[in-house]
C-alpha positions as CSV (number, residue, x, y, z in Angstrom):
1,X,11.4,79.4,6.7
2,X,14.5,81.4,6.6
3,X,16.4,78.8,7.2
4,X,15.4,77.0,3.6
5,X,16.8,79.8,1.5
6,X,20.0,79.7,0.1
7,X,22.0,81.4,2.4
8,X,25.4,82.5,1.2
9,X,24.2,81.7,-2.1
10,X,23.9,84.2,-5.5
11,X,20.5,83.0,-6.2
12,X,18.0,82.7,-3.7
13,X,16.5,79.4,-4.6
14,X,13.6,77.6,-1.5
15,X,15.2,74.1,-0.9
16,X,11.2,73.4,0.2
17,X,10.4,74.5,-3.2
18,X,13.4,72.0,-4.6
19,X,11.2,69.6,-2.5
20,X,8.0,70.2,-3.8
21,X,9.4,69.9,-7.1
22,X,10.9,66.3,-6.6
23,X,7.4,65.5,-5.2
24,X,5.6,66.3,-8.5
25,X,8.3,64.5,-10.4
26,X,7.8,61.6,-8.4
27,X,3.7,61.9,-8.9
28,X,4.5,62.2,-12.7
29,X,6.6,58.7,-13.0
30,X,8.6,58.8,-16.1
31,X,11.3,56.4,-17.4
32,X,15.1,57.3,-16.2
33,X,17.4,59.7,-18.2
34,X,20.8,59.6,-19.9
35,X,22.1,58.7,-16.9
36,X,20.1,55.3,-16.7
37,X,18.6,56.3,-13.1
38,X,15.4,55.6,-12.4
39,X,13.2,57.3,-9.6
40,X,13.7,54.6,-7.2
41,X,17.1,54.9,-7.8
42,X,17.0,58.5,-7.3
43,X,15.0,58.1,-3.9
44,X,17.3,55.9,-2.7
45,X,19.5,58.9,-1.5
46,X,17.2,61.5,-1.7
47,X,18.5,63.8,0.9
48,X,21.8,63.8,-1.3
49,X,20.4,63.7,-4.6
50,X,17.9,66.7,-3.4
51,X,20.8,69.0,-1.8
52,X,23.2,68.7,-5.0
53,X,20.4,69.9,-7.0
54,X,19.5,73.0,-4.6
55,X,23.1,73.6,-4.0
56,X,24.0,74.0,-7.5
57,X,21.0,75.7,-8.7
58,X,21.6,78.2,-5.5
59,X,25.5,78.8,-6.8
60,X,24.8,78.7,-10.3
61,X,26.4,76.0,-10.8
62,X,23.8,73.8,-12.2
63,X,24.5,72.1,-16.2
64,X,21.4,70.2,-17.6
65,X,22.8,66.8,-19.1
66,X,21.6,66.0,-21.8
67,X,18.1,65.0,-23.2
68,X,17.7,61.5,-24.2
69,X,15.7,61.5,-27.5
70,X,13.1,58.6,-27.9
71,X,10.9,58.1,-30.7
72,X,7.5,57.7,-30.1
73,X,4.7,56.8,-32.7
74,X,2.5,60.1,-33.7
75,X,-1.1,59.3,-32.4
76,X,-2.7,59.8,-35.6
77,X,-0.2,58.1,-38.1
78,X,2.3,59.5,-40.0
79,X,5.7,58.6,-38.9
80,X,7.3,59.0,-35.5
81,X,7.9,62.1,-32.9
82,X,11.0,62.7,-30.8
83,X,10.1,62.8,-27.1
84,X,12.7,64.3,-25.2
85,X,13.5,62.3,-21.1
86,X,15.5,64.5,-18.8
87,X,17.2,62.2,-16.4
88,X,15.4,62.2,-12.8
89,X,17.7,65.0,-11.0
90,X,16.8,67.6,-14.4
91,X,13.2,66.9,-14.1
92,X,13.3,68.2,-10.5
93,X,15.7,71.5,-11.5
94,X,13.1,72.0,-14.4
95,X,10.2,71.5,-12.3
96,X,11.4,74.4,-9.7
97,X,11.7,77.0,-12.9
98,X,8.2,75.6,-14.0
99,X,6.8,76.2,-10.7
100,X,8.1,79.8,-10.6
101,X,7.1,80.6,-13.8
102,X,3.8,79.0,-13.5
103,X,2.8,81.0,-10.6
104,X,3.6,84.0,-12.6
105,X,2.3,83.2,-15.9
106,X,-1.0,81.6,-15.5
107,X,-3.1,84.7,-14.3
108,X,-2.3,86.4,-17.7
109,X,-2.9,83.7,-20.1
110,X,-6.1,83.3,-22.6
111,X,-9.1,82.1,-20.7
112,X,-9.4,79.5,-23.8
113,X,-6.1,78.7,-23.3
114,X,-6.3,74.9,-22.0
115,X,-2.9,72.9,-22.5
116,X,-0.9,72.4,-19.8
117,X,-2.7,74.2,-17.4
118,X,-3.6,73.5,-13.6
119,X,-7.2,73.1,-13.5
120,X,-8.1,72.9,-17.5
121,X,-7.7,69.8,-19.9
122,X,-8.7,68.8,-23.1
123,X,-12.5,67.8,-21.8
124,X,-12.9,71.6,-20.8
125,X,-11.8,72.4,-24.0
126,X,-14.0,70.0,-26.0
127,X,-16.7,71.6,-23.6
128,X,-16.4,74.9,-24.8
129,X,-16.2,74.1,-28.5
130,X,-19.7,72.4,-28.2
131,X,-21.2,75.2,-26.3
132,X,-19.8,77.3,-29.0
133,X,-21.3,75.0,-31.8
134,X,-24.9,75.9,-30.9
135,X,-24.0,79.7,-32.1
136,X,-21.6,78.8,-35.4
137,X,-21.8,76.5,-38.0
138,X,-18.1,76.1,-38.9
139,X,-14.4,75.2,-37.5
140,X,-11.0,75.9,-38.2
141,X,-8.6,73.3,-36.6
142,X,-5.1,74.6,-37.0
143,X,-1.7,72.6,-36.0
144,X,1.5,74.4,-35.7
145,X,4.1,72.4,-37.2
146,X,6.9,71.0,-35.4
147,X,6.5,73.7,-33.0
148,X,8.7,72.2,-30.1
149,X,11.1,71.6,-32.5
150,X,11.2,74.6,-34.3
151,X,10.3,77.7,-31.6
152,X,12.9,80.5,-31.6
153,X,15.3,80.3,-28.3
154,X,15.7,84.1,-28.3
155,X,12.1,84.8,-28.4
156,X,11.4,82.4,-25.2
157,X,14.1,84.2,-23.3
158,X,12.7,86.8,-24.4
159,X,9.2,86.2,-22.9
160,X,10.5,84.7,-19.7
161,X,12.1,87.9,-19.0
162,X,9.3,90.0,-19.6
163,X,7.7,88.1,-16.7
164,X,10.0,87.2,-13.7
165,X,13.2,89.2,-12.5
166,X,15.0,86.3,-11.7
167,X,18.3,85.9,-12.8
168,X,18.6,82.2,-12.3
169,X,15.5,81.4,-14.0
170,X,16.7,83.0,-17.1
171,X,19.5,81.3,-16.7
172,X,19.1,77.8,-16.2
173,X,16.0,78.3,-19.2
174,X,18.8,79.6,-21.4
175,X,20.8,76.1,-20.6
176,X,18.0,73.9,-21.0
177,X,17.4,75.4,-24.5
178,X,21.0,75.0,-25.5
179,X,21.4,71.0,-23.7
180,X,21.7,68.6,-26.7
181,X,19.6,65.4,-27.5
182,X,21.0,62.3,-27.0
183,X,20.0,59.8,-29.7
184,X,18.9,56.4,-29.2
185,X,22.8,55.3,-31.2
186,X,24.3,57.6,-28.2
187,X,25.2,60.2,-30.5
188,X,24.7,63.8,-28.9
189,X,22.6,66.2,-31.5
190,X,23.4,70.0,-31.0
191,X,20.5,71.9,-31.5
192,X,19.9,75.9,-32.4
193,X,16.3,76.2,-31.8
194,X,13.6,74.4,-30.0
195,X,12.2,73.2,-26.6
196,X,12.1,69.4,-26.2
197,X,9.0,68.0,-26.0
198,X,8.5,66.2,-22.8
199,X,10.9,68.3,-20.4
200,X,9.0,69.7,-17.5
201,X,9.7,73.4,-18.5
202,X,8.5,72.9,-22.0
203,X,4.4,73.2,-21.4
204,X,4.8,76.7,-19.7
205,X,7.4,77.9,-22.2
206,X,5.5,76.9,-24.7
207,X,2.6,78.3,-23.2
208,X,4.0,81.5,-22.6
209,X,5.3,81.9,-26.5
210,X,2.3,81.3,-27.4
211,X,0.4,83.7,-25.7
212,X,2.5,86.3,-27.2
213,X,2.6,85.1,-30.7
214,X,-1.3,85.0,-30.8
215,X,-2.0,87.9,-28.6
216,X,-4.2,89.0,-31.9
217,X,-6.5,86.0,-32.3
218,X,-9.8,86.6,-32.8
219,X,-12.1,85.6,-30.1
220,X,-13.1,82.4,-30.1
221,X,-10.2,80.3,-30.8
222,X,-9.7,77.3,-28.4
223,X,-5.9,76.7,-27.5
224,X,-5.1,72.9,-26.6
């Protein structure tokens, strides 16, 4: 396997694990980016599209284009949400920071803890809340507002680096945060704060803020 790592390189990034990565992308589907390219397109020259991506994130030269922002009816009424597409090539260079994180941040998380987690999903949760309604006789649903719009980016960096000592992940995090939205009139939208909701590092930042922020919850609470 030696011969995957990034020799010569400042950041020791697998080029299997850029593979695996474009692999899970592909599984995922998605409609194409900023950049109009869709993953057929993308496949088309894989082995090139794939070694760019490694190569840059490797040298630390990789920049996140930006998000295109698509507006997407809320499930429940009331108005509209803005669901963030990375183009094809960003989803993969995501998906290698989510993979490393993942790894790293899963073991620690609450064991009610059920979005956007290998191996749980909302039926597990639903599970749990009805085992748990044979014992109480109340509920509290809570929603956090806006929170993938709103989340502080110094407190994600924040938590990332309190749980992986590598540099390019904390990196390429810190330029994801920062990559503007591209509207659906083309105009870019610089943003301060947030994590856009349907980027492929989002669910295990968001996962991993969260963690933190409700470290003191009583027991009990089921997050989804």
């Amino acid at each position: 396997m030696d011969e995957l790592k990034a020799q010569g390189k400042p950041f020791e990034i697998s080029k299997w694990e850029v593979w695996e990565s474009w692999r899970a992308v592909k599984a995922n589907k998605g409609a194409p980016g900023v950049d109009g390219q869709s993953i057929a397109d993308f496949e088309a020259d894989l082995q090139g599209n794939l070694y760019k991506i490694w190569n840059r994130m490797a040298s630390g030269t990789y920049f996140p284009p930006p998000v295109r922002a698509v507006e997407i009816p809320k499930q429940h009424g009331g108005g509209t949400r803005i669901l963030g597409i990375p183009t094809v090539a960003d989803r993969v260079a995501q998906t290698v920071v989510a993979r490393h994180l993942g790894i790293r941040v899963d073991p620690v998380l609450h064991e009610d803890s059920y979005g956007y987690r290998p191996g749980k999903s909302a039926l597990d949760a639903v599970e749990r809340c009805r085992q748990r309604c044979w014992k109480k006789d109340w509920v509290i649903d809570l929603d956090i507002q806006k929170f993938f719009d709103s989340v502080r980016w110094d407190l994600v960096v924040k938590v990332v680096d309190a749980h992986t000592d590598a540099v390019w992940v904390k990196l390429y995090v810190q330029r994801w945060l920062q990559a503007p939205l591209q509207l659906p009139d083309g105009t870019l939208q610089l943003r301060d704060r947030g994590t856009p909701q349907g980027s492929a590092v989002s669910p295990v930042l968001a996962n991993l803020f969260m963690h933190y922020a409700c470290t003191s919850r009583s027991p009990g609470v089921i997050s989804t």
